[in-house]
N, C-alpha and C positions, 0 to 999 in steps of 0.2 A: 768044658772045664777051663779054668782061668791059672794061668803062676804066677806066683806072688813071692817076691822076695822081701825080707826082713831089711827094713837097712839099718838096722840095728847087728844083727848075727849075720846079716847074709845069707838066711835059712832060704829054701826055697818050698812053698808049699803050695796045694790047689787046693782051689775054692769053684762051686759051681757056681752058675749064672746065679741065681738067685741070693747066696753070699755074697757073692761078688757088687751084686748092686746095693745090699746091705749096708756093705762094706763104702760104697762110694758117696750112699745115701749119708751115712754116718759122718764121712769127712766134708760132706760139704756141709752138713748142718751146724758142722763146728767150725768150721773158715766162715761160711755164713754171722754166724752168732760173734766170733773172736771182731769180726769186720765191720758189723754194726755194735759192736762196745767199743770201737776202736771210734769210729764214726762219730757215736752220740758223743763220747767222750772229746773229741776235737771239736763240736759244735756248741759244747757245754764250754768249751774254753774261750772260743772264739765269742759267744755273745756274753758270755762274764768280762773278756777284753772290750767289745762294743760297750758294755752299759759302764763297765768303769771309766772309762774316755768318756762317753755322755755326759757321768757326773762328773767329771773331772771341769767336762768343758762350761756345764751349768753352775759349776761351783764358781768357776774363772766370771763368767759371765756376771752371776752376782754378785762376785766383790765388784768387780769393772759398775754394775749399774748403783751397788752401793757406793762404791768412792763418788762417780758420777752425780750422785744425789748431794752427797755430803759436800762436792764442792759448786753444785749448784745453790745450796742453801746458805752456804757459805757468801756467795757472789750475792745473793738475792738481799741476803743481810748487810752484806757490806755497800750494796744499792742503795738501801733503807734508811743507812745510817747517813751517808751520804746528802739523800735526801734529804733528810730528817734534818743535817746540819747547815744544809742549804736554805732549808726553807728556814729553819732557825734565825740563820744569818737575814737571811731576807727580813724577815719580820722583827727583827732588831733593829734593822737598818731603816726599816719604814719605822717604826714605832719613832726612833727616832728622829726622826726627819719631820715628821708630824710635832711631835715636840718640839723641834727645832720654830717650826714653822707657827705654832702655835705660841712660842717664848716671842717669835720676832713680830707678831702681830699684838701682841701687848706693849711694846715699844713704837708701836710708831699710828699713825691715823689712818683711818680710813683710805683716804687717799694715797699715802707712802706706802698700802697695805697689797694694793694693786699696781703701780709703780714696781714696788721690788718685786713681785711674782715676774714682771715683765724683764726686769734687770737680770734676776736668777736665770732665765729659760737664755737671755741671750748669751751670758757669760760662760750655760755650759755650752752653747751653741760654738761658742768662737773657740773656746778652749779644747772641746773634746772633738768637733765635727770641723771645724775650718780647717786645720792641718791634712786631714784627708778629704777633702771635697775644696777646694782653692775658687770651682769656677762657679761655686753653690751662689745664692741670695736668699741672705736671710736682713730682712729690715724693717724696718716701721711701715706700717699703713699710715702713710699721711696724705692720701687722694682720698675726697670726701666724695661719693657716686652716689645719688640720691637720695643725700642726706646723713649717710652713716660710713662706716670703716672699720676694718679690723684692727689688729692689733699689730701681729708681723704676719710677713709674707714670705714664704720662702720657696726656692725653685733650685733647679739644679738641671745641666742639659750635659751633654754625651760630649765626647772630645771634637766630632763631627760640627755641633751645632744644635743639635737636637735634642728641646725641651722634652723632658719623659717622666718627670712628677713636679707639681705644685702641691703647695698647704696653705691655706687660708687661717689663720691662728688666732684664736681670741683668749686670752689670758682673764682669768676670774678669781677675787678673793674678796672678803671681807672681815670686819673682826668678830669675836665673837660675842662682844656685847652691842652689837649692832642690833636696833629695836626689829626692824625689819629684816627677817631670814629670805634671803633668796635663795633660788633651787636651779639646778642644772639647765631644768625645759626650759626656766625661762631666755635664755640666751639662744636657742637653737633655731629656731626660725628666722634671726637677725644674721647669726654667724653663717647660716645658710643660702641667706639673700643676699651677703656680703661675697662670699662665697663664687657665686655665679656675677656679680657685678665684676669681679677682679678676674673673674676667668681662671682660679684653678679646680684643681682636679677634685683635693680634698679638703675635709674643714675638720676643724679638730679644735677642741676646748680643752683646753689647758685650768683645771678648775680645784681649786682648795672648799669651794662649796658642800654642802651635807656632809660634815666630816667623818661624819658616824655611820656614814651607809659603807653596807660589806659590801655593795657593787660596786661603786665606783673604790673603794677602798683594796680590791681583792685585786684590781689589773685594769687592762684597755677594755673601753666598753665599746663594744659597735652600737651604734645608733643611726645602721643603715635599710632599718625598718623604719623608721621616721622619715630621714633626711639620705639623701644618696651618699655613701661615701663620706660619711662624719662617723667621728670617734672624740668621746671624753676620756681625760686622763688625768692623774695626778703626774708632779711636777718631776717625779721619779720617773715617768717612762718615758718623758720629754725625749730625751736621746734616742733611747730602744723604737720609739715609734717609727719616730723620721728614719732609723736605720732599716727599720722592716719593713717600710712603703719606699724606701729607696731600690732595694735590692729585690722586690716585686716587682717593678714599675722595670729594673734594667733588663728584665728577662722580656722585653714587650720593644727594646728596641727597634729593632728589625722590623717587626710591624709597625713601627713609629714614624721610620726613615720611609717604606712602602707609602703608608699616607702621605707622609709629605712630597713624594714625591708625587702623585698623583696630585695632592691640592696645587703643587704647578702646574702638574701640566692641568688640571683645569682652569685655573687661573691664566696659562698663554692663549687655549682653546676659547674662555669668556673676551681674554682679550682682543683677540682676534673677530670671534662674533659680531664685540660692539664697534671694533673697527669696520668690519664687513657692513655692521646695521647703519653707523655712519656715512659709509660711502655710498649704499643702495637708496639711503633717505636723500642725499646730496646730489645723486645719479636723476634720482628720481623727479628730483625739485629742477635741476637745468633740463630733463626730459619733459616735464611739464610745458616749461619756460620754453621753448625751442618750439614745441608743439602748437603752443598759443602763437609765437613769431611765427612757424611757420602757415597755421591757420589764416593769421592775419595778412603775410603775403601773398598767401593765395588769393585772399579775398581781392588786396589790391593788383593782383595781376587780373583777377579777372574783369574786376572794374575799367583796368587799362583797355582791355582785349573790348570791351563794351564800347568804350570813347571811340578806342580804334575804326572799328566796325562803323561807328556812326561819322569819324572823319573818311573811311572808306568810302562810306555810302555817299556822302557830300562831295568830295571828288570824284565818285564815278558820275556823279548827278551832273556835275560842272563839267566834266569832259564829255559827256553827252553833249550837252549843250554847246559847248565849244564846236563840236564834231558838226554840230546840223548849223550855227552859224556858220561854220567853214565851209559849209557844203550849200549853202544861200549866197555866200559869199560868190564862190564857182560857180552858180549859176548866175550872177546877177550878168547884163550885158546893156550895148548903149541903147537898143532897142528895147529891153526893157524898161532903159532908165525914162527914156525917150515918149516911151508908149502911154500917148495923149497929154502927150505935154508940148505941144506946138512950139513953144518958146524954145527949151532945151533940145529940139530937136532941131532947130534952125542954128543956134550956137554948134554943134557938135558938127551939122555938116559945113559949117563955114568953115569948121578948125581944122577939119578934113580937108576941103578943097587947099588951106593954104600950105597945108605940108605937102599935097601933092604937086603945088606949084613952085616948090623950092627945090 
């Protein structure tokens, strides 16, 4: 048996085992049950707080991607217009310049027609590009190199010294009731071989030619699928061009200053060579020369050595001789001068008897 007090009255009562576990089975199924309704009921709050924050933060998010759009479209459009007023201006500004050009070409001849394109390209040259480029060349081609010549020439070099772009320039126009229409191609082979006679980099045609083509009318045309390093232009990019082969060409310094230092030192190295080639041909020539002299006195030494030999032999020959008449000499005596000669034998003892009589 089990006691059990009330805490309510403070009653005290028994209950057998089997009550008793009833009794416990019963309270835990309700602290059980009370604790999972307590539970679901906390996780029911807690993911209602999670999904409300989610949307909170996906709401935040889409305004944020919508403002984000709206002032992108914004930007995009105000690019547009931008643009739009740009290129506007631009083609205003060409339209009229074409008219311009097209009003000044009905005043004046053919020939004043070319002249002034040439006056135009230098006037903006000195006004807009001489104040910053001071040590630039830009001038007339008046050297005639096999027969032809450009128009201007212009160059520019580095503070150092160092040439780092050329343009070769041919200026083109005519009027428009000229019987005969010329076209671009036809100048490009001449401005090309002009070009390479003057020794620059680039060649470029400055041309009022096909006035109604949307190519040469749209910008700069490369025409270095033809010719290396040529470009046609209207009289408008005159400036822009030369600024954009300028600021090209200065990024190549460094490798500019490299070569040329190198074409000296091969230039001291060539130098040197044909001083070396000079002195080895000169070495060679008194080596020759020296060779043949001393061939030559060899020869005459040996011819001496010949004579020699042959005066040797004629005085050993004479001293022979000398030696056996000296030795005829020694023996000759008065008996043999004597012997069978009666006469000189009776002189010789007479001269005898009288020296011994003195």
């Amino acid at each position: 048996m089990k006691e059990l007090r009330c805490p309510h009255c403070n009653t005290v009562f028994n209950v057998d085992e089997s009550d008793f576990a009833a009794l416990l089975n019963q309270v835990k199924n309700s602290e059980f049950e009370h604790e999972l309704s307590r539970r679901l009921h906390e996780i029911e709050q807690t993911q209602q707080a999670k999904s409300q924050l989610q949307l909170q933060q996906l709401q935040a998010q889409i305004q944020q991607a919508e403002q984000q759009k709206q002032i992108a479209v914004m930007e995009v459009r105000q690019k547009a217009t931008e643009s739009y007023m740009r290129l506007d201006a631009q083609l205003k500004a060409a339209q009229e310049q074409v008219q311009y050009y097209k009003d000044l070409k009905l005043r004046q001849s053919t020939k004043m027609v070319g002249e002034t394109l040439e006056i135009h390209c230098s006037t903006l040259f000195n006004q807009l590009l001489r104040p910053i480029m001071p040590n630039a060349y830009f001038e007339k081609d008046n050297e005639v190199v096999g027969g032809t010549k450009g128009d201007f020439v212009f160059r520019d070099k580095s503070e150092d010294g160092i040439e780092y772009v050329s343009i070769m320039f041919e200026m083109k126009n005519e009027n428009d009731d000229t019987a005969s229409k010329h076209k671009n191609e036809d100048f490009l082979a001449k401005l090309d071989s002009d070009r390479k006679k003057k020794n620059c980099e680039y060649a470029v045609l400055v041309s009022m030619l096909e006035p109604d083509s949307e190519l040469y009318n749209g910008g700069i045309v490369d025409m270095s699928h033809r010719f290396e390093k040529m470009y046609v232009i209207r009289p408008q990019f005159f400036i822009p061009l030369i600024t954009l082969l300028c600021q090209a060409n200065k990024k190549s310094l460094d490798t500019r200053r490299e070569l040329a230092q190198v074409k000296e030192q091969q230039v001291d190295v060539t130098d040197f060579e044909d001083k070396l080639a000079a002195f080895q041909d000169a070495f060679g020539k008194h080596v020759l020369s020296a060779h043949k002299n001393y061939e030559e006195a060899i020869r005459q030494i040996d011819t001496s050595i010949r004579n020699l030999e042959k005066v040797k032999e004629a005085l050993t020959t004479s001293a022979n001789q000398l030696r056996l008449a000296n030795n005829n000499a020694m023996d000759l005596s008065v008996k043999k001068l004597t012997y069978g000669n009666p006469t000189m034998k009776a002189m010789f003892d007479e001269a005898k008897k009288k020296k011994e009589e003195e």
